[in-house]
C-alpha positions in Angstrom: 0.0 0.0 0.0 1.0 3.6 -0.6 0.4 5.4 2.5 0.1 9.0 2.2 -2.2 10.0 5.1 0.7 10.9 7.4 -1.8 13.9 9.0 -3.8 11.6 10.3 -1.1 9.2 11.5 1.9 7.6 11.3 3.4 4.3 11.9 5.2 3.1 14.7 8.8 3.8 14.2 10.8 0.2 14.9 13.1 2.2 17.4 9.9 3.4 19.3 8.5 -0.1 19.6 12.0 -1.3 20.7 12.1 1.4 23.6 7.9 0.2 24.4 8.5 -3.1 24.8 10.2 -4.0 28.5 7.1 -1.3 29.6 4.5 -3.7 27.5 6.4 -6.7 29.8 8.9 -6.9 32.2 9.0 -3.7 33.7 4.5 -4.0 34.0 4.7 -2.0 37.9 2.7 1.0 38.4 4.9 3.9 38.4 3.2 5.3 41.7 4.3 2.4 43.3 7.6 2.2 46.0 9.2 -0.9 45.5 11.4 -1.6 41.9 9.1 -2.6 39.4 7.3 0.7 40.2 10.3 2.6 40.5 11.8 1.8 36.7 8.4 2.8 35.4 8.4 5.8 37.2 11.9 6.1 36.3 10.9 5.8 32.7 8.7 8.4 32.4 11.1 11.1 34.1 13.2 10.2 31.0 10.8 10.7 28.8 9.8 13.6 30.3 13.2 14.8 29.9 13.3 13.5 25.9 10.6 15.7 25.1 11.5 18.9 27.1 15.3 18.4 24.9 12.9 19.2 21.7 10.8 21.7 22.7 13.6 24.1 25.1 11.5 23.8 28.2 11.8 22.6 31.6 10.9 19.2 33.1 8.1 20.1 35.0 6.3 22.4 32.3 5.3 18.8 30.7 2.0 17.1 31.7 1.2 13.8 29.8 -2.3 12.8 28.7 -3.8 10.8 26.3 -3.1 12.6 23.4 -3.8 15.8 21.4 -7.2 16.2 21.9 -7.3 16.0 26.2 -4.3 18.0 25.5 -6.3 20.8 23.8 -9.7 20.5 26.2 -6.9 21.1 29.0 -5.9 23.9 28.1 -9.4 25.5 27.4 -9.9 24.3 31.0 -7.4 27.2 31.7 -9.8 29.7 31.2 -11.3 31.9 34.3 -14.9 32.0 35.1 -16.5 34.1 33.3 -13.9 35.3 30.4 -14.3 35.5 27.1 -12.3 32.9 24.4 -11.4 33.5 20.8 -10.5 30.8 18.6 -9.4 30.4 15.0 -12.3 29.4 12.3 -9.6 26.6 11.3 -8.8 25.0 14.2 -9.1 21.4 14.7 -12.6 19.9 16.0 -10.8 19.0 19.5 -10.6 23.2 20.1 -13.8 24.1 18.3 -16.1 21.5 19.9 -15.0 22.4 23.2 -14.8 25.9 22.7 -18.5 25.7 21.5 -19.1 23.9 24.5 -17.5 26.6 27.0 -19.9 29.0 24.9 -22.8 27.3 26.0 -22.1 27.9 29.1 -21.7 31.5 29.1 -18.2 32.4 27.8 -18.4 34.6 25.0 -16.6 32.9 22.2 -14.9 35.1 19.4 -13.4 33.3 15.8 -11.0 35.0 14.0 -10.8 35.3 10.9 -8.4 33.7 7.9 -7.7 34.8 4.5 -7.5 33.0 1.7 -4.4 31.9 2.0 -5.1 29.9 5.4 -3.4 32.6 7.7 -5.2 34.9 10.5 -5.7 38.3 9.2 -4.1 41.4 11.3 -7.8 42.7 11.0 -8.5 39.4 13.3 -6.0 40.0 16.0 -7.0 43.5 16.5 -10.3 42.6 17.1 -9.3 40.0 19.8 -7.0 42.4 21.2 -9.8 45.2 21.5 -12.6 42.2 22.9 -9.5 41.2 25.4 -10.7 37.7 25.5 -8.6 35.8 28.6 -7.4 32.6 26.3 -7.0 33.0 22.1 -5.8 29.7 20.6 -4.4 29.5 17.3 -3.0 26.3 15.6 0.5 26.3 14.7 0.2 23.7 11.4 -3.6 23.4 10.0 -4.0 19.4 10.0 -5.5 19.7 6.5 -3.9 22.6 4.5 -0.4 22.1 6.3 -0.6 26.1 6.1 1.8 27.4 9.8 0.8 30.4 11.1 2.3 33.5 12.6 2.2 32.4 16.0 5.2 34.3 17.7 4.0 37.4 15.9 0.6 36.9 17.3 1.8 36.1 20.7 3.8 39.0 21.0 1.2 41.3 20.4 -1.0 39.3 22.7 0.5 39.1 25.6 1.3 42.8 25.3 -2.1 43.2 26.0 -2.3 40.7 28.9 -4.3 38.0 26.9 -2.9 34.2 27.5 -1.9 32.2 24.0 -2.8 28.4 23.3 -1.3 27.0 20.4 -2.4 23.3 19.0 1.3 21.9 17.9 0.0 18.9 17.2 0.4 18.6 13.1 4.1 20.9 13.6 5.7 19.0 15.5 8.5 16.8 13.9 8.1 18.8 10.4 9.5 22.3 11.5 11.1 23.5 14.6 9.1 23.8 17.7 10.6 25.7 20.9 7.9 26.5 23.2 9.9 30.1 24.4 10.4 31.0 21.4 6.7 30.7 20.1 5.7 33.0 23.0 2.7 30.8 24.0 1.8 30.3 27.7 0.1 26.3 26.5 1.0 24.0 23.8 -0.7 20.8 23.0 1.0 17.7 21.3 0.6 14.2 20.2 3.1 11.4 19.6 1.1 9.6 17.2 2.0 12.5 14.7 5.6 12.2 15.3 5.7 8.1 14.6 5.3 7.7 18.7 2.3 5.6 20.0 -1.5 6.3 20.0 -2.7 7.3 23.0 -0.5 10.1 24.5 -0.2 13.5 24.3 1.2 16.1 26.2 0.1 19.7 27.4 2.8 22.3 27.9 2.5 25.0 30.3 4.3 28.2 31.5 4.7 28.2 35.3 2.8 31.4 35.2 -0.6 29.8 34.2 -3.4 28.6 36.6 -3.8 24.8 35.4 -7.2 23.1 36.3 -7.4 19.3 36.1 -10.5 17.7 34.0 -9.8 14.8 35.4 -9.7 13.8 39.0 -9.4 11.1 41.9 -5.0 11.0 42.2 -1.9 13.0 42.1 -0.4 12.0 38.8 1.2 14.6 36.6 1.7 17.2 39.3 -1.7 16.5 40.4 -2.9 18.0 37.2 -3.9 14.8 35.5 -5.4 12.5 37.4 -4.8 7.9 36.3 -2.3 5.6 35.8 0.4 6.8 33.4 0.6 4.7 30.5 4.0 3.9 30.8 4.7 2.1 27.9 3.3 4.8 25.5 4.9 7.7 27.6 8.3 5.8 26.6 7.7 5.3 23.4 6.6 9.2 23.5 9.9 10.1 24.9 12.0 8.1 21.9 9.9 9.7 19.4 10.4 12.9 19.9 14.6 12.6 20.7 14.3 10.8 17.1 12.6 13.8 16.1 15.2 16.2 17.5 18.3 14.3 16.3 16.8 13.7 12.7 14.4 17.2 11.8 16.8 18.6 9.4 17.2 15.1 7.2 13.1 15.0 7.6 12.1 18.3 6.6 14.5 18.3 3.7 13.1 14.7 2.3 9.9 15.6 2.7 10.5 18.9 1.2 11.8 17.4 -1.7 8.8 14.8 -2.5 6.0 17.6 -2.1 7.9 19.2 -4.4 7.9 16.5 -6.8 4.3 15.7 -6.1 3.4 19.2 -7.0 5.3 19.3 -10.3 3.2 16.1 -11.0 0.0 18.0 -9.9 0.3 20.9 -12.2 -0.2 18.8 -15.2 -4.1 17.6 -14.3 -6.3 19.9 -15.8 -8.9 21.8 -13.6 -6.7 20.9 -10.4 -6.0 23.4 -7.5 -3.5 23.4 -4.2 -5.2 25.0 -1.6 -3.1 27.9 0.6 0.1 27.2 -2.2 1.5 30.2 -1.9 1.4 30.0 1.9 4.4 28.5 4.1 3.1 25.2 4.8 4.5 21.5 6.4 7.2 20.5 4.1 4.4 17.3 4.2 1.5 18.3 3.5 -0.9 19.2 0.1 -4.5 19.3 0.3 -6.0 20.0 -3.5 -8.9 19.7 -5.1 -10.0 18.5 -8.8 -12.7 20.6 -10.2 -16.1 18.8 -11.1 -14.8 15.7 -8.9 -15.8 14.8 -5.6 -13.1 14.3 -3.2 -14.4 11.2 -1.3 -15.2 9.1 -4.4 -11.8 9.8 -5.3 -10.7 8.8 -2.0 -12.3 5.4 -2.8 -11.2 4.8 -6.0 -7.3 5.7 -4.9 -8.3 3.3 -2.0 -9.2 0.7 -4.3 -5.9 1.2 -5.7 -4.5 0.7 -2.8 -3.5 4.3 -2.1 -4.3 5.9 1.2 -5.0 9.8 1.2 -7.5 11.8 3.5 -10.3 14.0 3.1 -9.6 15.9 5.6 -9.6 15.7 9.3 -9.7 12.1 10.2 -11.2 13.3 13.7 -14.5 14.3 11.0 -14.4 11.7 8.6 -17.7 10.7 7.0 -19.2 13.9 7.4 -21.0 15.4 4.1 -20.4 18.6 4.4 -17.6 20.7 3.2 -14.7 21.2 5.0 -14.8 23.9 7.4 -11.2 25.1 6.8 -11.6 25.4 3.0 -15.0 27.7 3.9 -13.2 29.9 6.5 -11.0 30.6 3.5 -13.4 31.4 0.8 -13.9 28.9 -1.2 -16.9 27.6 -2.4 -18.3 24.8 -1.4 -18.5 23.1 -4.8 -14.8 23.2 -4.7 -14.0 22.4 -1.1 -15.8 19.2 -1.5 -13.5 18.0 -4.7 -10.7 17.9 -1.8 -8.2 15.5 -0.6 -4.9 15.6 1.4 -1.8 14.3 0.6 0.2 14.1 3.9 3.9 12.4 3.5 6.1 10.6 5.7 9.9 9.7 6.3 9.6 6.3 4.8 7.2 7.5 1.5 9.8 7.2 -1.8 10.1 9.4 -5.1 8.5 6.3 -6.3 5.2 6.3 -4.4 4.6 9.6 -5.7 5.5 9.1 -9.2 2.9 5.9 -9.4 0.4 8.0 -7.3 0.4 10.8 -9.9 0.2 8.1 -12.8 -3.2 6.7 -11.0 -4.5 9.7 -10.4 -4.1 11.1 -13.7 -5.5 8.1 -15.2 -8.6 8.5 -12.9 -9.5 12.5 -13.2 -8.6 12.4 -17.1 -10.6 10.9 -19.4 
């Protein structure tokens, strides 16, 4: 199978598994526990802990571990004080709408800002926010569908000028382009391994030591006391080898994967009626969401499947809906044309080869 949904997830690196398994067997003790068994497990996740603070700049203890991006995200909506107002980007992912729509409900004034065509949050947008004050604004680093990064430092800065805290959902960067916590500016950041060829499962929420965090979940004193449940050890380690692979080999990534979308959009120009959404936007070195005009994107999907090509869609977390994709609307385009798209989303062991043969098939599907 050509595999080229790497947005959505990414297989287990052999490495990772390697580091997983004593966790998955020998070593089985609860890391709260006193005696050995528990000790090594607890052990464990102090280095992993420490693995994943080495790629984003940060301290230990600014690192709480949860099950993955989207507890990650709901955390750090949690954040917000009674009463505030939040203001969220119309592209986010569902795991910061949905609950963002939910704190809304319940009395929060909620705020979306706005995106241009391109996929990037207009000035106009922040200086709205800013004048409204809102006490949380999360923006996405890398969109999950477009692979369009924003501004986020830029935004942050003029943010926290104005005493607003920043949230930014890391999730699809991370692994692709450099993420250093300080340096974005943010006071939360939420990430997955299962992006970064880690486990399913786990996630992490990072915080500055400045920001009130409230646990969602409750009943034990895990993670600072700010997660409550039995850490799952094995995927925390395999969380922790992930990401120091991702430190010790972004450079070599980013330029391969630079290089394939670059072939895979030579290929694309040549399909007649075909658009790349956001192109002229910085985007993940990965990722190419386009769309075939007078072709709908999720018959496509099938009949690449039935070649035994995986692509996306769009979000995997709203798979199966109808409906055009969100993102593509917040940026203008029509809905015709938002529902003709799919995402192409590469990974470290795709070859020049895959995407060669994936042009050929989809050329000899689209033209006729």
């Amino acid at each position: 199978m050509i595999y080229f949904d790497h947005n959505a997830t990414t297989p287990l690196d052999d490495r990772v598994l390697d580091a997983m398994l004593p966790f998955l067997t020998t070593f089985y003790g609860n890391p709260s526990s006193l005696y050995r068994h528990g000790r090594v497990a607890g052990s464990a996740i102090d280095a992993a802990r420490e693995q994943l603070s080495a790629l984003l700049g940060v301290q230990t203890g600014q690192i709480i571990f949860t099950s993955g991006g989207t507890e990650a995200n709901n955390l750090a909506l949690a954040t917000l004080a009674p009463q505030a107002g939040l203001a969220v980007s119309a592209i986010e992912h569902p795991s910061v709408i949905e609950p963002a729509l939910h704190l809304k409900s319940q009395g929060h004034e909620l705020t979306l800002l706005n995106v241009g065509t391109n996929g990037l949050i207009t000035q106009d947008a922040i200086d709205k926010v800013i004048r409204l004050k809102p006490g949380l604004v999360s923006i996405m680093l890398a969109n999950n569908e477009t692979g369009v990064v924003q501004h986020v430092a830029h935004y942050a800065d003029q943010l926290r000028a104005h005493g607003i805290k920043v949230h930014t959902d890391a999730v699809q960067a991370l692994g692709k382009i450099p993420v250093n916590f300080n340096r974005f500016g943010t006071h939360l950041m939420s990430l997955s391994s299962h992006k970064i060829y880690g486990p399913k499962g786990c996630g992490a929420l990072v915080f500055e030591k400045s920001v009130e965090i409230k646990p969602i979940l409750l009943g034990g004193g895990q993670e600072q006391g700010f997660r409550a449940g039995t850490e799952n050890v094995a995927a925390i380690v395999g969380f922790g080898k992930a990401a120091e692979l991702a430190k010790t080999e972004l450079a070599e990534r980013h330029a391969y994967l630079l290089k394939l979308r670059k072939l895979l959009e030579h290929g694309l120009s040549a399909i007649p009626g075909l658009t790349i959404f956001a192109e002229q936007a910085e985007r993940l070195p990965n990722t190419v969401q386009m769309g075939i005009h007078g072709i709908d994107g999720e018959m496509l999907l099938m009949q690449l499947d039935q070649k035994n090509i995986a692509v996306s869609s769009g979000s995997a977390c709203a798979s199966g809906q109808r409906e055009p994709s969100p993102v593509l609307v917040a940026m203008g385009i029509e809905p015709a044309a938002a529902k003709s798209a799919i995402r192409i989303s590469l990974g470290k062991t795709n070859t020049e080869a895959e995407v060669i043969e994936f042009i050929k098939q989809l050329t000899s599907l689209t033209i006729k």
